[in-house]
N, C-alpha and C positions, 0 to 999 in steps of 0.2 A: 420402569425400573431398568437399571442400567445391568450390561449382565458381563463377566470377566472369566475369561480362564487362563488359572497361572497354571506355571510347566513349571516344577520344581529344578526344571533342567539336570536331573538324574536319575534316571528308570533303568528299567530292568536291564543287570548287566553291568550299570556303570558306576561305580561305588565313588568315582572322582577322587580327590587324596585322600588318603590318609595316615593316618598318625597316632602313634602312644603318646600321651606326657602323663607324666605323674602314676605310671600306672593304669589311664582311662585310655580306649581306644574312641578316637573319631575317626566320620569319613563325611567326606563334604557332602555325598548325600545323603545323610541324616541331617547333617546341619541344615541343607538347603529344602527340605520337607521341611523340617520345624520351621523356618522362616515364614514360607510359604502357607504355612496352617496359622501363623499370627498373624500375617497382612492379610488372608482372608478374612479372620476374626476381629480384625479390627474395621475392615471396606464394609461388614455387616452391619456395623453398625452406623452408616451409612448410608441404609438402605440399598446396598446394591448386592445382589445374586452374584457369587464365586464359587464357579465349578474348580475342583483340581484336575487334572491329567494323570490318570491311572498311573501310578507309578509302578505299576507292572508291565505298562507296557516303556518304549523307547521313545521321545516325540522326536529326539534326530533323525533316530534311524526310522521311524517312520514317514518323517517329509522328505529323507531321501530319497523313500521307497516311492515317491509319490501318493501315501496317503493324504487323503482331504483331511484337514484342520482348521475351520471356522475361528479365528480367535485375531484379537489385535496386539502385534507382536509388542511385549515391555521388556526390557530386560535388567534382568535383577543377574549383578552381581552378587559373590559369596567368595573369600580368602578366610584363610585361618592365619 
């Protein structure tokens, strides 16, 4: 079995843009977790294992920090 971990690319800390319209507040990290929780649910079915990356924690700032992260880098854009 194949195994994946996405980085919604915004943890703790880093709420990325955002924006009112209409009345509704976004921030591109919410949008970019909800992405990230559908391309999991969809590779499941797949058959392939997808962890997420705590989004409490930070995965920038922790490979800057030189934390180890096992994972093969993909990168998922996100614009509003």
């Amino acid at each position: 079995m194949k195994k994946l971990l996405l980085i919604s690319g915004h943890g703790h800390g880093d709420p990325g843009a955002c924006a009112t319209l209409k009345g509704k507040h976004y921030s591109e990290a919410a949008e970019a977790i909800a992405m990230v929780k559908k391309i999991r649910n969809a590779l499941k079915r797949y058959n392939v294992d997808v962890d997420l990356y705590d989004t409490s924690k930070n995965a920038y700032e922790d490979l800057k920090a030189g934390k180890s992260i096992n994972f093969f880098p993909v990168l998922i854009s996100t614009t509003f």
